[in-house]
C-alpha angles and dihedrals in degrees: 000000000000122000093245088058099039081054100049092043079054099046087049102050092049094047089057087046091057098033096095110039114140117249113250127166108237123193092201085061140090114226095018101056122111087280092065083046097060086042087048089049101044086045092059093236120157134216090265101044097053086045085061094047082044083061105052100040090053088050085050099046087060094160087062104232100124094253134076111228128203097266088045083048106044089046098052094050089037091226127145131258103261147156077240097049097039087053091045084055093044097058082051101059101074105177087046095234094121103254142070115245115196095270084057094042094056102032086056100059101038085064096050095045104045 
């Protein structure tokens, strides 16, 4: 079994492990803390909605580190490595550490999809 297959069979292993965690604020993490809270709240979103962000960005962080980082990111929405992509991925890091926590996640999206 090559490398590259042992890897995505990992990946995906762990990603229908995580998928299903249920959503709890956390004040000892990044991106669920009561400042997620007050951004969940101004932005209207509901208990169910931020469980189903809370979903996708656990399928996404597949490596299980509470931030998505620009490889987990680039191979859940199949795209390329490019000067594009790695500047998509920077306006959404907000806070510039080179990840998205949950807050980010969700705060990103919400403004491209709305």
């Amino acid at each position: 079994t090559s490398d590259a297959v042992m890897m995505y069979q990992s990946k995906s292993l762990a990603q229908s492990e995580y998928r299903y965690r249920v959503f709890k604020y956390d004040e000892r993490v990044k991106g669920r803390d009561s400042h997620a809270k007050e951004t969940f709240a101004k932005l209207g979103l509901n208990t169910n909605i931020i469980q189903c962000f809370f979903n996708y960005f656990n399928v996404i962080d597949y490596r299980k580190e509470e931030s998505i980082d620009i490889y987990e990111f680039l191979d859940f929405f199949n795209l390329p490595k490019s000067r594009f992509t790695k500047r998509v991925f920077s306006l959404l890091d907000d806070d510039f550490e080179g990840g998205l926590d949950f807050e980010e996640f969700v705060v990103g999206l919400w403004y491209v999809f709305s």
